[in-house]
TINUMI-901468 format. One record per atom (N, C-alpha, C): residue number from 0; residue in three letters; atom name; x, y, z. Coordinates in steps of 0.1 Angstrom, whole numbers, plus 2048, in hexadecimal, padded with zeros to 3 digits. Atoms other than C-alpha are relative to their C-alpha. Layout:
BEGIN
DRENBA num residu atome   x   y   z
DRENBA NUM    ALA    CA   X   Y   Z
...
END
This chain:
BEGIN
DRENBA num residu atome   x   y   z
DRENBA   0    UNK     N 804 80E 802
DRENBA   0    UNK    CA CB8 8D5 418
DRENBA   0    UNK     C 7FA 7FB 80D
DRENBA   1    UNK     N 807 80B 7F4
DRENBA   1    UNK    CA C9F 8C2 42E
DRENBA   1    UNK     C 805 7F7 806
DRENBA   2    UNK     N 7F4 804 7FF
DRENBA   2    UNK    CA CB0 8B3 445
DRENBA   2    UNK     C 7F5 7F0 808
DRENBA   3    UNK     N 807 80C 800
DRENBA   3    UNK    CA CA4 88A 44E
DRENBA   3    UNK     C 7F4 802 80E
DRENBA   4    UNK     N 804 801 7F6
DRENBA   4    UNK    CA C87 886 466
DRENBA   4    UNK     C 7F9 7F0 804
DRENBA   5    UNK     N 800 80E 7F7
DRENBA   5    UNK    CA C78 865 47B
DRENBA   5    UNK     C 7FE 7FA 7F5
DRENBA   6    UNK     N 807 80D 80E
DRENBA   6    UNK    CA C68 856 455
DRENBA   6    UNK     C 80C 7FE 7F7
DRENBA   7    UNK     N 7F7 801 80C
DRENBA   7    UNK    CA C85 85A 440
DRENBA   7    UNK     C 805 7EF 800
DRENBA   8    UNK     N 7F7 807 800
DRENBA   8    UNK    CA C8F 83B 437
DRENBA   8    UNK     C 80F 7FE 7FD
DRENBA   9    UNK     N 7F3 7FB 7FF
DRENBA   9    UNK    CA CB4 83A 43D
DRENBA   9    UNK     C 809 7EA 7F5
DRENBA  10    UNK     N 7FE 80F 802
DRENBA  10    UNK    CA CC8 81B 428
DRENBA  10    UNK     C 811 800 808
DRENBA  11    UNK     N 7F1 808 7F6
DRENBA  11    UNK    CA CE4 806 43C
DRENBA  11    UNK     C 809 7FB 7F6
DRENBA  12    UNK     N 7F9 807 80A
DRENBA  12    UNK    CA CF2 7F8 41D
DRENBA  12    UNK     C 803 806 7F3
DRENBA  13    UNK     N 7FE 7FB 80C
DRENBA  13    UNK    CA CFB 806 3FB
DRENBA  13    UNK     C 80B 7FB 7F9
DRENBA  14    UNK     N 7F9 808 806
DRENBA  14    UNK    CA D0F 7F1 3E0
DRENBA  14    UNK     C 7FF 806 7F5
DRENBA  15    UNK     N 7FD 7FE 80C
DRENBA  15    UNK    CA D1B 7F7 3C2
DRENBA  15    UNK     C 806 7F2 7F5
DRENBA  16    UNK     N 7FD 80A 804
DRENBA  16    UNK    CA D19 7DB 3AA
DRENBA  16    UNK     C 804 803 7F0
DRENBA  17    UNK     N 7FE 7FC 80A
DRENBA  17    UNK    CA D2E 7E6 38C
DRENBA  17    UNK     C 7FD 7F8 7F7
DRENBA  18    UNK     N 806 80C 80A
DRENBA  18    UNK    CA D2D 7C7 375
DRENBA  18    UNK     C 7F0 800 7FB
DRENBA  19    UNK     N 80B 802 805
DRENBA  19    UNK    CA D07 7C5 377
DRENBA  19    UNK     C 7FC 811 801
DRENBA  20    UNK     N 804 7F0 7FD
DRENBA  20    UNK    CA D07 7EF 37B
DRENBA  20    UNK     C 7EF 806 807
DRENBA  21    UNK     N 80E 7FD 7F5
DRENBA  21    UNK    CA CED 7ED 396
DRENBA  21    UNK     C 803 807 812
DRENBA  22    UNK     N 7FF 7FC 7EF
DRENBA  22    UNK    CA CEA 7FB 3BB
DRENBA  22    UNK     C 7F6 7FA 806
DRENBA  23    UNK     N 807 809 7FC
DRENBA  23    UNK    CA CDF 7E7 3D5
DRENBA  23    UNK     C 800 80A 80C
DRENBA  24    UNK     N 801 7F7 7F2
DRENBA  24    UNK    CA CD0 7FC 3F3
DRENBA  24    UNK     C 7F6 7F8 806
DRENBA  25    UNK     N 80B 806 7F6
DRENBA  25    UNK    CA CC2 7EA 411
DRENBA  25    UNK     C 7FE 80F 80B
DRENBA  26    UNK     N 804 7F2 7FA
DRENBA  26    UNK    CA CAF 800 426
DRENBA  26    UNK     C 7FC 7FC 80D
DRENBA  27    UNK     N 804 808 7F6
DRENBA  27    UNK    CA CAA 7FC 44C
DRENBA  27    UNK     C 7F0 7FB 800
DRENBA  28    UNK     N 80F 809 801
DRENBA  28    UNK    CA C8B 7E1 454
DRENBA  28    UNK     C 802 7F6 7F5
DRENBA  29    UNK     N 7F7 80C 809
DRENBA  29    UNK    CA C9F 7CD 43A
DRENBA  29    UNK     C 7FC 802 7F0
DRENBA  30    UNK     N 803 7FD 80E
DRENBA  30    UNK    CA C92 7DD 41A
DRENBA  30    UNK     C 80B 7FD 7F7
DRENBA  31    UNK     N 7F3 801 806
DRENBA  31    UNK    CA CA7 7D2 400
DRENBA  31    UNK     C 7FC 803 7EC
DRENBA  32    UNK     N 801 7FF 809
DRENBA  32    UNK    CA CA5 7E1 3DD
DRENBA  32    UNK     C 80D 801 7F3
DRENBA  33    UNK     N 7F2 800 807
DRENBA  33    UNK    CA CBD 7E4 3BC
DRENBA  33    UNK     C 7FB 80D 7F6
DRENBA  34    UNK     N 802 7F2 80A
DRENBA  34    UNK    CA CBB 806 3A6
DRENBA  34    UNK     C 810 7FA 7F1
DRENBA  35    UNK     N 7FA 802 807
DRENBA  35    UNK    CA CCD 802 384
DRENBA  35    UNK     C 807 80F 7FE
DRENBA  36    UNK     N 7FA 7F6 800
DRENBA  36    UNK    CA CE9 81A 37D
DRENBA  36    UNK     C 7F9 80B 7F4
DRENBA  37    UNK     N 808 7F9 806
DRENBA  37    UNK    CA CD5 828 362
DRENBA  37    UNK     C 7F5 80B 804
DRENBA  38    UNK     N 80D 800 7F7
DRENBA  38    UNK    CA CB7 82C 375
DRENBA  38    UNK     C 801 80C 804
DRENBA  39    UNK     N 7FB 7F7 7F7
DRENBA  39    UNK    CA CCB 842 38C
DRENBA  39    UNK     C 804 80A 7F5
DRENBA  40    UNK     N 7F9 7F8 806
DRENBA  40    UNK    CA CDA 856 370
DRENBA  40    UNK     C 7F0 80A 7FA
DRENBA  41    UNK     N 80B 7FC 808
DRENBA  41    UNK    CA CB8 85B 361
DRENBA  41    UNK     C 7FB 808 809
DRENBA  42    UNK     N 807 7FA 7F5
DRENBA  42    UNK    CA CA5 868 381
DRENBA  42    UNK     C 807 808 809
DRENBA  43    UNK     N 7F7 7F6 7F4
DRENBA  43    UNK    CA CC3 87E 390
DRENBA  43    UNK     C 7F6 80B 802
DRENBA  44    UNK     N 806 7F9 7FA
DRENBA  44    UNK    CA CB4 897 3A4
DRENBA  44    UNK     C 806 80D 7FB
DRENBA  45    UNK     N 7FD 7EF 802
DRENBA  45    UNK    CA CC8 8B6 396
DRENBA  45    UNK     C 7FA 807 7F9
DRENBA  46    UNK     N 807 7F3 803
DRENBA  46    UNK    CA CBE 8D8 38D
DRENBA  46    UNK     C 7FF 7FE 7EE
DRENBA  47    UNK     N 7FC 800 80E
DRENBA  47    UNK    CA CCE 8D1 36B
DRENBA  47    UNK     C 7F8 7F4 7F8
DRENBA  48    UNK     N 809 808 808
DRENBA  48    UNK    CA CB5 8B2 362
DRENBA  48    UNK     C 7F6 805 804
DRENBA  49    UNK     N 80B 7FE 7F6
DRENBA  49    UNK    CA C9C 8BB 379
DRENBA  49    UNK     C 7F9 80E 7FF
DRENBA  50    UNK     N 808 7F1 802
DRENBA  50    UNK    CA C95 8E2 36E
DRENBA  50    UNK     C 7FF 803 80E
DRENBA  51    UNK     N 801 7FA 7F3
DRENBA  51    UNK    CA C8C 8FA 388
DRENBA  51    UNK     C 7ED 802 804
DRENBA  52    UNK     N 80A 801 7FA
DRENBA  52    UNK    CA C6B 8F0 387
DRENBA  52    UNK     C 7F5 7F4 7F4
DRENBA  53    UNK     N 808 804 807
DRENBA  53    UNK    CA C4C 8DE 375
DRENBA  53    UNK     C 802 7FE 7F1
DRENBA  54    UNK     N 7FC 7FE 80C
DRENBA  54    UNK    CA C51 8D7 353
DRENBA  54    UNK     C 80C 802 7FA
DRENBA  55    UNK     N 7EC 7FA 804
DRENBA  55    UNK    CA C79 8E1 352
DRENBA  55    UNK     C 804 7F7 7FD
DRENBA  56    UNK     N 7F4 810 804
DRENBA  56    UNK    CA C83 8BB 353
DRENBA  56    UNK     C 804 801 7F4
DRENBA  57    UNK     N 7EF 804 80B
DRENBA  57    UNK    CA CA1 8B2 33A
DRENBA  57    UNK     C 7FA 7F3 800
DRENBA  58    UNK     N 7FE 80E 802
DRENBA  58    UNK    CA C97 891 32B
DRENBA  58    UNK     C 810 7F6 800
DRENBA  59    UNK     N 7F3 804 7FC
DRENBA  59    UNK    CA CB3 87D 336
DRENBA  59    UNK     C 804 7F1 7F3
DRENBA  60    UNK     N 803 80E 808
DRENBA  60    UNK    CA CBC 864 316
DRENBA  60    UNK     C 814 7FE 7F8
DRENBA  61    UNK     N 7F4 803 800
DRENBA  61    UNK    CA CDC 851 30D
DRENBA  61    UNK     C 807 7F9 80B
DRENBA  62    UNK     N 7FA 801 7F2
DRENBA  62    UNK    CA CE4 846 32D
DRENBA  62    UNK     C 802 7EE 805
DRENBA  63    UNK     N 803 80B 7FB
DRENBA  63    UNK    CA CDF 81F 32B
DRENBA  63    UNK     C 80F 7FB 808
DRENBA  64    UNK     N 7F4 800 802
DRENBA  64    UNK    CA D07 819 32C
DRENBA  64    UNK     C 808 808 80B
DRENBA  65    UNK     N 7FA 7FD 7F2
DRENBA  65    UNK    CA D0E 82F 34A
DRENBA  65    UNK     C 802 7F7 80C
DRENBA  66    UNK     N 7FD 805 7F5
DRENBA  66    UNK    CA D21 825 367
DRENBA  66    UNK     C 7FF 80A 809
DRENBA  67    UNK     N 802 7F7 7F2
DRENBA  67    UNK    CA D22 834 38F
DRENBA  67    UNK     C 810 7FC 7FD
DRENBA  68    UNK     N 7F3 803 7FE
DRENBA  68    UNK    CA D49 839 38F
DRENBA  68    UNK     C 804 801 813
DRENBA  69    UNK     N 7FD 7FB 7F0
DRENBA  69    UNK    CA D47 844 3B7
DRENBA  69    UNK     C 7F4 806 804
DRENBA  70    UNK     N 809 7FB 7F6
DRENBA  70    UNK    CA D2B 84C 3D2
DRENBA  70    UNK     C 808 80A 808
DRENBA  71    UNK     N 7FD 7F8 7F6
DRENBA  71    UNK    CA D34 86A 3E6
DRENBA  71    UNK     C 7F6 7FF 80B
DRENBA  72    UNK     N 809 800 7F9
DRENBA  72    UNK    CA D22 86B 405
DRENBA  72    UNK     C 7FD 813 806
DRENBA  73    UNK     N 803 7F1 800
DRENBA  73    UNK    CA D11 88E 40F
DRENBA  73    UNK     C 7F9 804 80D
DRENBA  74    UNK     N 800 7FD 7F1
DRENBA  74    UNK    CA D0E 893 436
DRENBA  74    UNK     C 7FA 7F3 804
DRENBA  75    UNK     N 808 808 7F9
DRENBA  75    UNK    CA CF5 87C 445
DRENBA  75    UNK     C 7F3 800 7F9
DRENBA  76    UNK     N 80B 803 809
DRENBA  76    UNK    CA CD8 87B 429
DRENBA  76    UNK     C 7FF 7FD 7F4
DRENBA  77    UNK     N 804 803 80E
DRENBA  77    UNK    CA CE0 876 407
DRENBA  77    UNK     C 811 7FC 7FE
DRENBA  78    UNK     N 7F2 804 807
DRENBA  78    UNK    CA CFC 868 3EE
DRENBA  78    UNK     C 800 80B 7F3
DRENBA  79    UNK     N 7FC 7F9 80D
DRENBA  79    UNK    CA D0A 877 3D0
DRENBA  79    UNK     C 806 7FB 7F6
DRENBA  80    UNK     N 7F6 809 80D
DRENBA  80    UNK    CA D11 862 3B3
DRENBA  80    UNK     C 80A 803 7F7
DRENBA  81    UNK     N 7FC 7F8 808
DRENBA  81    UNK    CA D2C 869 398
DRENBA  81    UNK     C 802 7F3 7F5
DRENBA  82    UNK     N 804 809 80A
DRENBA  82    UNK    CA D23 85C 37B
DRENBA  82    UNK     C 809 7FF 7F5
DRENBA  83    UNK     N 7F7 7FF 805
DRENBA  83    UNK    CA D37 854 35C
DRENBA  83    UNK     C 803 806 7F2
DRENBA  84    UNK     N 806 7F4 808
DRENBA  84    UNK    CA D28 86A 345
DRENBA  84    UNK     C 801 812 809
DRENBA  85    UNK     N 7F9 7F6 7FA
DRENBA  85    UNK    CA D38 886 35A
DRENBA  85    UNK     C 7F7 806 809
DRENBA  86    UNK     N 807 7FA 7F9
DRENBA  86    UNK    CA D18 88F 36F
DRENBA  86    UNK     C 801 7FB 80E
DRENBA  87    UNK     N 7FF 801 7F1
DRENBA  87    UNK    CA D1C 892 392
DRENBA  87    UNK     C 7F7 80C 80E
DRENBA  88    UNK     N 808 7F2 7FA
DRENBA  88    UNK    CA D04 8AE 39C
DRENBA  88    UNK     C 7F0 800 80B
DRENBA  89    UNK     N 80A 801 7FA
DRENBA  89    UNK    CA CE7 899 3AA
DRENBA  89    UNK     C 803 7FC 811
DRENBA  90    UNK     N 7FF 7FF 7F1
DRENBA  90    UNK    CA CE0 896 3CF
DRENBA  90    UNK     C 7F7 7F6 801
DRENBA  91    UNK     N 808 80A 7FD
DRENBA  91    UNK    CA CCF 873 3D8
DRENBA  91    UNK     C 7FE 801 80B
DRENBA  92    UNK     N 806 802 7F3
DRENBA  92    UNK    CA CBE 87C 3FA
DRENBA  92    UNK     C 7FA 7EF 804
DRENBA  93    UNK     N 803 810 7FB
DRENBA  93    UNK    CA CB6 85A 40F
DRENBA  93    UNK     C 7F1 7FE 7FF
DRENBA  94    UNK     N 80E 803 803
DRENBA  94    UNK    CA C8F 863 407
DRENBA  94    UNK     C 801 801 7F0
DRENBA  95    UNK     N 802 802 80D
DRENBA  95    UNK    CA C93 867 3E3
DRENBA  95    UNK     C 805 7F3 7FD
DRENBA  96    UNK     N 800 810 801
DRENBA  96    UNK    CA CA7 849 3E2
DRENBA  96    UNK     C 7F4 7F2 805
DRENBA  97    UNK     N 806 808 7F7
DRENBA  97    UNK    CA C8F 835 3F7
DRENBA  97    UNK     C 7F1 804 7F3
DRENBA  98    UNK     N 80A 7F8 803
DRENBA  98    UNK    CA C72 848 3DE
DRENBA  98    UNK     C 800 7F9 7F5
DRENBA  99    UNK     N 7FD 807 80E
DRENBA  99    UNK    CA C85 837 3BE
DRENBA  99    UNK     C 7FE 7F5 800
DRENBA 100    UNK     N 804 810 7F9
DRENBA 100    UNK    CA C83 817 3D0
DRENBA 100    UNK     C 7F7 7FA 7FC
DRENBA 101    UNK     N 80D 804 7FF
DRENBA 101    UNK    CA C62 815 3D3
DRENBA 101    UNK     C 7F8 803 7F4
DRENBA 102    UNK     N 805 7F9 80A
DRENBA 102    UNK    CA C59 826 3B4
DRENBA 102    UNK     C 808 7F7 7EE
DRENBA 103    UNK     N 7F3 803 808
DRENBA 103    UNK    CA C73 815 3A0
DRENBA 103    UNK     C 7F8 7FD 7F3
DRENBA 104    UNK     N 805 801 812
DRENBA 104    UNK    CA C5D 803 380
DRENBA 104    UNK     C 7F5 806 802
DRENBA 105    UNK     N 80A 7EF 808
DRENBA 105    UNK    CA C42 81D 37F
DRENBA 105    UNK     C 809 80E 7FA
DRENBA 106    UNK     N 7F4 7F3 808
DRENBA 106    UNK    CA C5D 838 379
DRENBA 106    UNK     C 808 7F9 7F4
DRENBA 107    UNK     N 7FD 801 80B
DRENBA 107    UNK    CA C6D 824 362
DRENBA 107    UNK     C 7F9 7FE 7F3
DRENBA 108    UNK     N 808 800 80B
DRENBA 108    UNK    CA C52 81B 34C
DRENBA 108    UNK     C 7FB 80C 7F9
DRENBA 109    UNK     N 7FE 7F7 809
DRENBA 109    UNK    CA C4B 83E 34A
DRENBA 109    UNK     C 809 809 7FC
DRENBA 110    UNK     N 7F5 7FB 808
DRENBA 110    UNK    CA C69 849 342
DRENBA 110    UNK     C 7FF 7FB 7F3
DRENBA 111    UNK     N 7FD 80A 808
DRENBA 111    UNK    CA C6B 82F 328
DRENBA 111    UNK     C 7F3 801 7F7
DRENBA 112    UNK     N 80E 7F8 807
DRENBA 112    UNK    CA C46 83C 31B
DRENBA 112    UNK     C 802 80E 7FB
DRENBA 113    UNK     N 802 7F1 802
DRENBA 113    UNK    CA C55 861 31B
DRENBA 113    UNK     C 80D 7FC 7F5
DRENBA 114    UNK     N 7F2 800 808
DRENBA 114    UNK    CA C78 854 309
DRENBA 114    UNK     C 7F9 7FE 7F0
DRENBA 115    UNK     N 804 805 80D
DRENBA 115    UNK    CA C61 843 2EC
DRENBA 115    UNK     C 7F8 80D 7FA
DRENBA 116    UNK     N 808 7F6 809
DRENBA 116    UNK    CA C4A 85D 2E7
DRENBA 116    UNK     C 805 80F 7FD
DRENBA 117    UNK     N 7F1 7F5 80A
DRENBA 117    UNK    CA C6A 87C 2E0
DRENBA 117    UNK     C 806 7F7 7FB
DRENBA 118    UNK     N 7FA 802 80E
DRENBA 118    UNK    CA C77 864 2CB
DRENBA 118    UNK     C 80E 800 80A
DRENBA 119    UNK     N 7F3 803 7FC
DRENBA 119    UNK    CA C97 85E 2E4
DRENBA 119    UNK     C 802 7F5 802
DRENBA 120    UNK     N 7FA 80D 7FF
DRENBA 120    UNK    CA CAE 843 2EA
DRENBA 120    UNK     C 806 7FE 80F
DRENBA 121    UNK     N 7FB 806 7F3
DRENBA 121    UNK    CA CBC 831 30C
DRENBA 121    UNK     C 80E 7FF 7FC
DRENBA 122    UNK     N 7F6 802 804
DRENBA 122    UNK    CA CDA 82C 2F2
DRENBA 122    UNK     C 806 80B 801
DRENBA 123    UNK     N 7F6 7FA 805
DRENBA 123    UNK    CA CF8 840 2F0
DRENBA 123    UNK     C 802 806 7F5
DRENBA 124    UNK     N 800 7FB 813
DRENBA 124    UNK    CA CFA 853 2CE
DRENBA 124    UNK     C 7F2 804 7FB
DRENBA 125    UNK     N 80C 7FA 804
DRENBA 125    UNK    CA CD3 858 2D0
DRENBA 125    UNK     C 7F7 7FB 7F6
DRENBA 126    UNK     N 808 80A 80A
DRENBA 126    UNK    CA CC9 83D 2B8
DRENBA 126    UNK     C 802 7F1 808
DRENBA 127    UNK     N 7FD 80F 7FC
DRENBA 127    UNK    CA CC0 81B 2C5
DRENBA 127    UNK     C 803 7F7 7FC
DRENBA 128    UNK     N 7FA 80B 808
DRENBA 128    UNK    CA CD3 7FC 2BF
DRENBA 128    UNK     C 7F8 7F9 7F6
DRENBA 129    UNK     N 80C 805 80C
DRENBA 129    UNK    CA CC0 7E8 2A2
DRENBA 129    UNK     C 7FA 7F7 80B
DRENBA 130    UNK     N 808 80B 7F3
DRENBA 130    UNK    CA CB6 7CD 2C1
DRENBA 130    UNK     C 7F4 803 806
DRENBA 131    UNK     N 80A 7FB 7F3
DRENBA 131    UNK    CA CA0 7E3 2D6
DRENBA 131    UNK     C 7F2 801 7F7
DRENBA 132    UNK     N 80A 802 805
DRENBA 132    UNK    CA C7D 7D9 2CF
DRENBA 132    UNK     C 7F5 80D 80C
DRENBA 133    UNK     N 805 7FC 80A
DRENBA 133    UNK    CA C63 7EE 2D0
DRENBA 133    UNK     C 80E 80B 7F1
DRENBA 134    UNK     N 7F6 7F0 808
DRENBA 134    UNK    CA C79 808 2B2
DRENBA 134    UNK     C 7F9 80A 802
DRENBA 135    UNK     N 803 7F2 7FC
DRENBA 135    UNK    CA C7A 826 2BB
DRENBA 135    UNK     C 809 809 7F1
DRENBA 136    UNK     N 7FB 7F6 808
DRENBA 136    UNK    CA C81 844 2A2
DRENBA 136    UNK     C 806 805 808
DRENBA 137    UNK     N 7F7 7F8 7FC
DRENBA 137    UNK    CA C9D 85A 2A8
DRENBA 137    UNK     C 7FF 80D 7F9
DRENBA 138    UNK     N 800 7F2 806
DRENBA 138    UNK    CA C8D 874 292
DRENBA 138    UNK     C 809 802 7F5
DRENBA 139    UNK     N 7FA 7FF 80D
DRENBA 139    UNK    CA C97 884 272
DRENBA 139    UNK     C 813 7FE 7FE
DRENBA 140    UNK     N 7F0 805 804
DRENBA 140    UNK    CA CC0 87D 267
DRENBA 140    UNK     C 804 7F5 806
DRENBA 141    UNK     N 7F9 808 7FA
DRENBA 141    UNK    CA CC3 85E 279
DRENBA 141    UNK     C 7FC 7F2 7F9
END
């Protein structure tokens, strides 16, 4: 692992706001952003969503409904969420986090372009609640 050098942005603050299941990471220079516990679940960094290379990603769907049960922290560069959907395998280095930040509604939109067009759901069970506007198909038996 790469270990931080003078650019990394490093954050001073990290919250956990269960009720609205968001994280609030301020970053020194007073950056202050909020990542949704989703968000995080969707974009973990492990091998196991992430493939071992190009093309391998695991569409991540179902996930709106996850919580962060606990942050581990992981020497002096990254955290390690444990989510409540039993995944705990990602490694949030202080530049990927800082990367999500700034990236944050461009990655979600296309996530959210890649969820509609396989025909996945953000829901739980893999069919979307009747509310969620545009409808999305869940594909044949559903």
């Amino acid at each position: 692992m790469a270990g931080l050098n003078s650019d990394t942005p490093i954050p001073t603050e990290i919250k956990l706001h269960q009720k609205s299941r968001l994280i609030e990471l301020t970053f020194e220079g007073g950056e202050r952003f909020e990542l949704t516990f989703e968000f995080l679940r969707v974009f973990t960094p492990s091998a196991e969503a992430r493939g071992h290379g190009p093309g391998q990603e695991t569409l991540q769907i179902g996930k709106r409904d996850v919580n962060i049960l606990a942050i581990e922290p992981v020497g002096n560069y990254a955290i390690k969420p444990v989510f409540s959907d039993g995944h705990d395998s990602g490694l949030y280095s202080w530049d990927l986090l800082h990367n999500l930040c700034i990236h944050r509604d461009e990655l979600w939109q296309a996530y959210l372009d890649k969820l509609v067009a396989e025909g996945g759901s953000r829901d739980p069970g893999g069919c979307p609640a009747p509310a969620v506007k545009p409808p999305v198909s869940c594909g044949p038996g559903h």
